[in-house]
C-alpha positions as CSV (number, residue, x, y, z in Angstrom):
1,X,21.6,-1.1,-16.6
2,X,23.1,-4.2,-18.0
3,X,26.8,-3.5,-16.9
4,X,25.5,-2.3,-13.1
5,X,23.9,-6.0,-13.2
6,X,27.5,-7.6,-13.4
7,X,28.7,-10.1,-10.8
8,X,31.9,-7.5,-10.3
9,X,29.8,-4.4,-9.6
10,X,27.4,-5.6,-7.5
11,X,29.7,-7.9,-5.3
12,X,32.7,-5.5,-4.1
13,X,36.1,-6.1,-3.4
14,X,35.7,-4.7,0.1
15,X,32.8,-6.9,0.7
16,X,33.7,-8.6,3.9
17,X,35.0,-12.4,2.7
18,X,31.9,-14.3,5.2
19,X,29.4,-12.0,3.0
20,X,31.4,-12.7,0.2
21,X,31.1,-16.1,0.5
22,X,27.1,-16.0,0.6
23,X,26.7,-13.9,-2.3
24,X,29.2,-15.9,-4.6
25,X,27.0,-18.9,-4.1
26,X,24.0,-17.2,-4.7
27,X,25.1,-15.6,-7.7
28,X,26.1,-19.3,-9.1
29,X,22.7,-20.8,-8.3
30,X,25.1,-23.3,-6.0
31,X,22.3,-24.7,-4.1
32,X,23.9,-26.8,-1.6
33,X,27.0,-24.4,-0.8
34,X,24.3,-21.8,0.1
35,X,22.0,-24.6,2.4
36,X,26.0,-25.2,4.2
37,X,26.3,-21.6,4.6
38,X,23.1,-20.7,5.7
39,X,23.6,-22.5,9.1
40,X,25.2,-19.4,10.6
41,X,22.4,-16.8,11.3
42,X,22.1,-13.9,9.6
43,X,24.0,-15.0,6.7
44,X,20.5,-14.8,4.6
45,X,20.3,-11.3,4.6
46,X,23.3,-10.2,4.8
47,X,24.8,-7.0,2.5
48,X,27.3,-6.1,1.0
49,X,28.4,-2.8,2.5
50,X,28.9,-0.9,-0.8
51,X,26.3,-2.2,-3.0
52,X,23.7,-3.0,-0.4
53,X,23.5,-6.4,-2.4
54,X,21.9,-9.4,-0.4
55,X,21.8,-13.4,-1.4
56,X,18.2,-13.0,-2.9
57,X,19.7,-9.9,-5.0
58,X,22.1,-11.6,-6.0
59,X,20.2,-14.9,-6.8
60,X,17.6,-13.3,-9.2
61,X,20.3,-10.7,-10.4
62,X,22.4,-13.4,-12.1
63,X,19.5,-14.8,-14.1
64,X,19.8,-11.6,-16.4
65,X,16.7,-11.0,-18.5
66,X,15.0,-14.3,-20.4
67,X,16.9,-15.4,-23.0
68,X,16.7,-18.6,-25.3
69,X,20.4,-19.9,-23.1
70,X,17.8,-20.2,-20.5
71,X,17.6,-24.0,-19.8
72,X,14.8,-25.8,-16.9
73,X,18.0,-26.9,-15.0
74,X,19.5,-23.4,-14.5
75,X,16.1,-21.6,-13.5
76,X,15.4,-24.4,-11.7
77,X,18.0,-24.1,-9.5
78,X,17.7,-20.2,-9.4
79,X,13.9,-21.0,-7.8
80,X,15.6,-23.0,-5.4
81,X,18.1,-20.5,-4.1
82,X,15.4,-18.6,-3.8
83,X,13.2,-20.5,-2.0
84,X,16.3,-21.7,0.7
85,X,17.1,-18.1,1.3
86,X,13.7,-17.6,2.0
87,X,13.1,-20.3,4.5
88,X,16.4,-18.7,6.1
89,X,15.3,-15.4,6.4
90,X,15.8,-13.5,3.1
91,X,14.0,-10.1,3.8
92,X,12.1,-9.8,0.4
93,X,12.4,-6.0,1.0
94,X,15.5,-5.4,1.7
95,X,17.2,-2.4,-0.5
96,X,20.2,-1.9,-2.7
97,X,22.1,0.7,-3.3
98,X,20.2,1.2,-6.7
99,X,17.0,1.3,-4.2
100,X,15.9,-2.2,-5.6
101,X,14.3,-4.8,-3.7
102,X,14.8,-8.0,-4.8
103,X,11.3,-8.5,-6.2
104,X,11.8,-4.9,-8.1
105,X,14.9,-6.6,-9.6
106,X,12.6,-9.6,-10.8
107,X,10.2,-7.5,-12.3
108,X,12.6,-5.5,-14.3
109,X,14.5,-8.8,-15.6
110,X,11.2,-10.3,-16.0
111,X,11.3,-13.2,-14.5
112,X,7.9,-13.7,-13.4
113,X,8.7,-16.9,-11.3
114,X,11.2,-15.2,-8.9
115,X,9.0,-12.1,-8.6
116,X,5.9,-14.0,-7.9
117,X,8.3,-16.1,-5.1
118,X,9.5,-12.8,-3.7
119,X,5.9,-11.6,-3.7
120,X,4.8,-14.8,-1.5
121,X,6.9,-14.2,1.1
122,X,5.8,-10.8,1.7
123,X,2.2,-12.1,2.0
124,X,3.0,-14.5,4.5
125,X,5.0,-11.5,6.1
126,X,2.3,-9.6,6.1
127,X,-0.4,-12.0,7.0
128,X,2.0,-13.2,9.8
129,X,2.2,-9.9,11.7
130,X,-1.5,-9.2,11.1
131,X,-1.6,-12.2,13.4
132,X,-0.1,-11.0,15.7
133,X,-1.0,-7.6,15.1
134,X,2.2,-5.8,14.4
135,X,0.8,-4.2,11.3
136,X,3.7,-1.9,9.5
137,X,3.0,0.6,6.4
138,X,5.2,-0.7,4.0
139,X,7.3,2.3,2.8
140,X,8.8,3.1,-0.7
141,X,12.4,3.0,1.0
142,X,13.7,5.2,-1.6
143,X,16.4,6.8,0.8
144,X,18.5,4.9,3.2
145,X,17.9,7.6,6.3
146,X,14.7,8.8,5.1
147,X,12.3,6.4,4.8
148,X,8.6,6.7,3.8
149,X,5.7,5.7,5.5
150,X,2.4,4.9,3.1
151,X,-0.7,4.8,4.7
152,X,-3.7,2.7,3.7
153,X,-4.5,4.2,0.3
154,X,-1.3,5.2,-0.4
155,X,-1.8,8.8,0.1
156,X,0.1,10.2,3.0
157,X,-3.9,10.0,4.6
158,X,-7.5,11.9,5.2
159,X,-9.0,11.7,8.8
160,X,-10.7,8.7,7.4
161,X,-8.1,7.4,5.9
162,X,-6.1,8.4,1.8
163,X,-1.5,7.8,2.9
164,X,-4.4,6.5,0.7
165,X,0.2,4.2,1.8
166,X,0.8,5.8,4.0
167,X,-0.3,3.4,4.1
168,X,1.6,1.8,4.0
169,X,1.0,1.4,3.3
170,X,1.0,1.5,3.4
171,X,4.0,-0.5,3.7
172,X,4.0,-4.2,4.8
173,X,6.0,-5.4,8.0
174,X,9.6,-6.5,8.6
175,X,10.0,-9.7,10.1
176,X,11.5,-8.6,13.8
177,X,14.9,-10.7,13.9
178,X,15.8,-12.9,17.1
179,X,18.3,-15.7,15.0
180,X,15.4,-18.3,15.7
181,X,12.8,-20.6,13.0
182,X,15.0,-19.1,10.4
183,X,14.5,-15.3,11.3
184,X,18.2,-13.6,11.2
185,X,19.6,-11.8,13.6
186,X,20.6,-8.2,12.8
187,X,23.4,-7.6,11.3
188,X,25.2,-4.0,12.9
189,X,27.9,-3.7,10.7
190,X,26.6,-2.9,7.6
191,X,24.5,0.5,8.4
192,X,23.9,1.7,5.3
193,X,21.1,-0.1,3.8
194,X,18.2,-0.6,5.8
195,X,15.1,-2.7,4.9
196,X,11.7,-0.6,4.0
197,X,10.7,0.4,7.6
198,X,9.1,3.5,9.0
199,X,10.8,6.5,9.8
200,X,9.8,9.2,12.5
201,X,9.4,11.6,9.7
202,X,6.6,10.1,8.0
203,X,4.8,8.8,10.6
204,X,1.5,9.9,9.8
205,X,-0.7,8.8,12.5
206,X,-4.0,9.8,12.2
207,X,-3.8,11.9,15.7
208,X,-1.1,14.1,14.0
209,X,-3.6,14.7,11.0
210,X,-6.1,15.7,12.9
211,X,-4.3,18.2,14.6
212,X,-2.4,19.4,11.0
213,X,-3.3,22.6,9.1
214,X,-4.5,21.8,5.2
215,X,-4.5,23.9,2.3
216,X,-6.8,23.4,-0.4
217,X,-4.8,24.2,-3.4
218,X,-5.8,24.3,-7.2
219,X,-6.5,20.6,-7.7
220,X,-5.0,19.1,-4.4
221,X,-5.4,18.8,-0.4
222,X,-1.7,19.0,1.3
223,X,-1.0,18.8,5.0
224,X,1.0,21.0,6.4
225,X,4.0,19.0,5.7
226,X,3.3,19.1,2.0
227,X,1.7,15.6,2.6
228,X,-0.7,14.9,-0.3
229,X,-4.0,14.1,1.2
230,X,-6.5,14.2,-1.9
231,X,-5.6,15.3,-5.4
232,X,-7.8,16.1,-8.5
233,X,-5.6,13.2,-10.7
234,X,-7.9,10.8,-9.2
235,X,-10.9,11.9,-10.0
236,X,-11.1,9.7,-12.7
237,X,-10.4,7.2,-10.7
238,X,-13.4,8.0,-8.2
239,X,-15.5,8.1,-11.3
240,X,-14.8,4.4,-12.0
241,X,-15.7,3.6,-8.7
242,X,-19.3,5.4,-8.0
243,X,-19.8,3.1,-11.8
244,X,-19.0,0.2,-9.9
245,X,-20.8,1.0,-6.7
246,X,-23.5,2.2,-8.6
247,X,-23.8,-0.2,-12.2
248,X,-26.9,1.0,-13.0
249,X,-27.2,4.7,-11.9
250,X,-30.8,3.5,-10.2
251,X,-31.8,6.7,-8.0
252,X,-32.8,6.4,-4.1
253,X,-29.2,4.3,-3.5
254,X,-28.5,4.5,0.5
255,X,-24.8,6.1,0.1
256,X,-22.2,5.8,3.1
257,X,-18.5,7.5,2.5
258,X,-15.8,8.1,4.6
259,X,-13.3,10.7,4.0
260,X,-14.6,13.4,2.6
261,X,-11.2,15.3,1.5
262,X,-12.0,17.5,-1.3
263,X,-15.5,15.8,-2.2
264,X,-14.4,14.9,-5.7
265,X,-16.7,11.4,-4.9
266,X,-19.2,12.4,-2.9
267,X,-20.3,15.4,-5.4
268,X,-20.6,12.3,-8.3
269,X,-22.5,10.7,-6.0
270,X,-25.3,13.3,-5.0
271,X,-25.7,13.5,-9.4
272,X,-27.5,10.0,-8.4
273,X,-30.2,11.4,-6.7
274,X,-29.5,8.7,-3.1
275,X,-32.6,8.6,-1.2
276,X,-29.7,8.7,1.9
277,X,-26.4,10.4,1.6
278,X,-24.0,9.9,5.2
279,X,-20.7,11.3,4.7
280,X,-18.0,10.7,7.8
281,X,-15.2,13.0,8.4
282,X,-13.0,14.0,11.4
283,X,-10.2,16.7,10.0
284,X,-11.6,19.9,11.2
285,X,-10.4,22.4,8.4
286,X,-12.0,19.9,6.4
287,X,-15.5,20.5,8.3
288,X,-14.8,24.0,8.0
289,X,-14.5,23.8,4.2
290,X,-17.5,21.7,4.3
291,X,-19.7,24.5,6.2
292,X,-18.5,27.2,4.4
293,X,-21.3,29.8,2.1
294,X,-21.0,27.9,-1.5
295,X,-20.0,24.7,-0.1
296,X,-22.3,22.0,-1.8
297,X,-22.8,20.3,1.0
298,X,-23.1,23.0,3.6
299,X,-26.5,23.0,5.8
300,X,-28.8,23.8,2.6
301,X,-27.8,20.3,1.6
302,X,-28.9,18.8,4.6
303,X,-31.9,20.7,4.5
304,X,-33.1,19.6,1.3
305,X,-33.0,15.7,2.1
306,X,-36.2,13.8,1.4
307,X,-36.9,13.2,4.9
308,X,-34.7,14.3,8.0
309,X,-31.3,13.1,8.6
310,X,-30.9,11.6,4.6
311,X,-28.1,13.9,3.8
312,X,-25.8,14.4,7.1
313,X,-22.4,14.8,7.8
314,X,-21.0,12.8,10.7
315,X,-18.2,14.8,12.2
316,X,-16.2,12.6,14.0
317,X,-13.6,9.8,13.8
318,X,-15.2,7.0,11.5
319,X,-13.9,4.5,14.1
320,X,-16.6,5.6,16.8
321,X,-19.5,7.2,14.6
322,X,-19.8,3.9,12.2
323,X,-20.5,2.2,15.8
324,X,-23.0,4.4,16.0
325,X,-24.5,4.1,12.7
326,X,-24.4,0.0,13.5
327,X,-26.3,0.9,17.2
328,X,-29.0,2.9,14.9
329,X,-29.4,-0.2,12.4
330,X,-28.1,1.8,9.5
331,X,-27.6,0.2,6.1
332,X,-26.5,1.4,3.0
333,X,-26.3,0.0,-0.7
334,X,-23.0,1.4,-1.2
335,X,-20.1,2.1,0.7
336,X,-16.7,3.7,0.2
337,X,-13.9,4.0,2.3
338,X,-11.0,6.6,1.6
339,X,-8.9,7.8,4.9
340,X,-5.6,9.4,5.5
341,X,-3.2,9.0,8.0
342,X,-4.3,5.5,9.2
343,X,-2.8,2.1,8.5
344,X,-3.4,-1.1,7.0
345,X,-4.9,-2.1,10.6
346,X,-7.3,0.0,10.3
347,X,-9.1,-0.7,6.9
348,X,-8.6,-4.4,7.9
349,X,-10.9,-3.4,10.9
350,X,-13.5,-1.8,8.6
351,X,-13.6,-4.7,6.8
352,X,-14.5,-7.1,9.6
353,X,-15.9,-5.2,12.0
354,X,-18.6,-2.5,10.7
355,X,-19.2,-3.9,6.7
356,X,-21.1,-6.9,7.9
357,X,-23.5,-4.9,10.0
358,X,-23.5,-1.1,7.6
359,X,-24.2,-2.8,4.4
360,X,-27.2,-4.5,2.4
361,X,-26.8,-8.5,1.5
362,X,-27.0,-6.9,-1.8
363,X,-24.6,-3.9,-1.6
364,X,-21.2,-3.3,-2.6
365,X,-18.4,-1.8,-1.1
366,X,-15.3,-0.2,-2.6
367,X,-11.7,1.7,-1.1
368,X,-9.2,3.7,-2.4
369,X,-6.5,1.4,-3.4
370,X,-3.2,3.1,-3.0
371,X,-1.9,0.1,-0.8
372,X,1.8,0.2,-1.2
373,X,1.2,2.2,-4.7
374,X,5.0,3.9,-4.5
375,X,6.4,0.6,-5.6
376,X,5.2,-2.3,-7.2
377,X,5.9,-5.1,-5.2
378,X,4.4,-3.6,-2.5
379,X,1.1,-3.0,-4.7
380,X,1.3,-6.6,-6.0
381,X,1.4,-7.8,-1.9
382,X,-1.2,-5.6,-0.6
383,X,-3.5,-6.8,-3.1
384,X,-3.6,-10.2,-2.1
385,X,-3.4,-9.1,1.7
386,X,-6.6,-7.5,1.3
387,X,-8.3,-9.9,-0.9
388,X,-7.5,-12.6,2.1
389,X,-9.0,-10.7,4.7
390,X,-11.8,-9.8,2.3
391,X,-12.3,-13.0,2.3
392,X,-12.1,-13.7,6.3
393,X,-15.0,-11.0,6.3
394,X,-17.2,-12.8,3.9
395,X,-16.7,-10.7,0.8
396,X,-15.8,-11.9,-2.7
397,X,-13.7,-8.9,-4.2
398,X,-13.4,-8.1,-8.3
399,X,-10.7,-6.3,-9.0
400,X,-10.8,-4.2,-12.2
401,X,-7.5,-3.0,-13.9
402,X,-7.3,0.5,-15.2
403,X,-4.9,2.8,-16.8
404,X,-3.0,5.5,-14.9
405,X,-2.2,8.3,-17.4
406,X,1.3,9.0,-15.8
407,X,2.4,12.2,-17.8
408,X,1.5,14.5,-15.1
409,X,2.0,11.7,-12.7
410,X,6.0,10.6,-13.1
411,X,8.6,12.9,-11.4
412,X,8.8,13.7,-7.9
413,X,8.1,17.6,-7.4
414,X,6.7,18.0,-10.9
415,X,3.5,17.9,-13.2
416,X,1.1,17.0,-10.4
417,X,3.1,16.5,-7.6
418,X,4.7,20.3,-7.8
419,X,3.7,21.6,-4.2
420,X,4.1,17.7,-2.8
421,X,6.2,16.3,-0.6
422,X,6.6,12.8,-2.3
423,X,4.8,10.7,-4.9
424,X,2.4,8.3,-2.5
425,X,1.3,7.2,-7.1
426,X,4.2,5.6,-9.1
427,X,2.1,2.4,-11.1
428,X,0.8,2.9,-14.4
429,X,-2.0,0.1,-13.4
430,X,-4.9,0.8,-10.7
431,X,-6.6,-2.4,-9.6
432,X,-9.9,-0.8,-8.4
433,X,-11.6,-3.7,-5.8
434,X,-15.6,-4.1,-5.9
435,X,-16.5,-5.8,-2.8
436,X,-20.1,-8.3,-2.4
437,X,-20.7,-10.8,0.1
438,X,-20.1,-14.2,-0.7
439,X,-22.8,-16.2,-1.7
């Protein structure tokens, strides 16, 4: 990609000259020009109109990869073109025509010190409009009209929560743009590349899901969108997680999950023998499949609970019967948490709102991570997001790399995504969080 990388590709000769202007200096590192030019709104994102290249593109773009040329003035002065555009209003998510942010183009070049700048700024983004709660899935942007919307995990969701994605998602938030405090107004004449936003199409709400038709296939749950809600590539995945939840495979563990989907974890854990076994879900078909003759956790399994009420399945929206479980006093050793169609919001109010009250001083809770998993960045922000607010809720959160076996798992419409709608899984890396109180 070398020659689509060159300063005469990627800045047009029908770029308009203002944009021109900004990019040029960007590209050259010229950190003072850019500071000069940056006093006209909007000039820190803007595009050009045929590449969909930005300053911050353009900025990390020109460093190429590493190379032993490389000197401490020249990345220095990269870092702080950066950093100005930044501070002016950069969008770290904005898209190319290549469908690159300008972290992806960091993390291709490898240079870690850009990325890990780009990656900053969509933390404070994010943590930003968590304040003032304009939570946004951050999508995968990977077409300019049809955006995608990830939901918490990153699956498109369950009634308790898998887009995983969506969320956002996913899908972290775009800074709303009003030309003041370095936010840039929005720019109307260059239409064709949009930052990574929402779009009505994969706006998964959870109310929608409810109301959805699923299909159990062989080895997935779809929506009746083609939405992937649960598939069987995870389930290796989920088995890491009940070993986490569980590290010593003691018997009579107090179990909570939510999101039952196709019960891929709460079959592995029932093999522990939980003296109490509470499973929430809301998607009716789901209930259905859960009732039905040779279902393994049909009414026989609730019958044969060590005392009444062990083994139950809470039909309902999680939001309203984990109040109820907090009303009856009910604590568990372990908890998981693995929804569809809901977003980061949400998660962020299972963590502060029902964990300190549903689980043990000694217990440990765990989620399906497929936060912004269509796109690496994203992955990378959502990560430290949730570790943050972990924090805020009085958790301490470990987070255990594995490897994704992506064979199956690389090409939209194919291997394991034949009969899906879109990949909410692109990362070769799954950072798998194990959640105790502080202290």
């Amino acid at each position: 990609m070398a020659d689509q990388d060159s300063i005469s590709v990627r800045i047009s000769p029908d770029c308009p000259p203002d944009t021109q202007q900004v990019l040029t200096a960007a590209w050259a590192h010229d950190v003072q020009t850019v500071k000069k030019l940056l006093d006209t709104p909007g000039r820190a994102s803007c595009q050009d109109p045929k590449t969909g290249e930005t300053p911050l593109h353009a900025a990390i773009r020109s460093c190429g990869a590493p190379s032993e040329d490389d000197t401490p003035e020249d990345l220095e002065a990269a870092k702080q073109t950066v950093y100005e555009l930044l501070l002016w209003g950069g969008i770290w998510n904005d898209i190319d025509n290549h469908n690159e942010t300008p972290g992806c183009v960091a993390s291709r070049l490898g240079r870690t010190e850009l990325y890990n700048l780009c990656v900053e700024a969509g933390v404070r983004a994010e943590m930003l409009f968590g304040l003032l709660d304009g939570y946004e899935e951050l999508s995968s942007g990977e077409e300019e009209d049809d955006e995608e919307m990830e939901d918490v995990n990153g699956h498109v969701e369950d009634a308790n929560g898998h887009v995983e994605d969506g969320d956002e998602a996913p899908e972290l938030v775009v800074v709303e743009e009003d030309g003041q405090n370095g936010v840039t107004e929005a720019i109307d004449t260059q239409p064709t590349f949009q930052r990574v936003s929402k779009d009505a199409e994969w706006d998964v709400k959870s109310e929608t899901y409810l109301r959805s038709k699923l299909t159990y296939l062989d080895g997935k749950l779809v929506d009746d969108d083609g939405n992937g809600v649960m598939m069987a590539w995870e389930t290796d995945l989920m088995r890491k997680s009940v070993d986490a939840l569980l590290p010593r495979k003691e018997p009579g563990k107090r179990i909570l999950n939510i999101g039952f989907g196709m019960g891929i974890i709460d079959t592995m854990f029932a093999e522990t023998k939980p003296s109490r076994h509470h499973i929430i879900e809301a998607h009716p078909e789901v209930l259905g499949h859960i009732s039905a003759p040779d279902s393994k956790f049909g009414p026989a399994w609730e019958e044969s609970a060590p005392e009444p009420g062990a083994f139950k399945i809470y039909r309902g929206k999680w939001q309203e019967v984990g109040q109820q479980l907090l009303e009856e006093g009910q604590v568990y050793d372990a908890i998981y948490f693995d929804t569809f169609g809901e977003d980061y919001s949400q998660l962020r109010i299972f963590f502060t709102n029902y964990i300190p009250g549903l689980l043990d001083s000694r217990g440990i809770f765990g989620f399906f991570n497929g936060l912004g998993a269509d796109r690496k960045i994203c992955y990378d922000i959502y990560t430290k997001v949730a570790e943050l607010h972990l924090a805020d809720a009085g958790l301490d959160v470990d987070w255990k790399v594995i490897d994704v076996d992506m064979k199956e798992l690389a090409e939209d419409g194919k291997g394991e995504w034949e009969g899906v709608k879109r990949r909410y899984w692109t990362l070769d890396k799954y950072r798998l969080p194990t959640c105790t109180f502080l202290g």
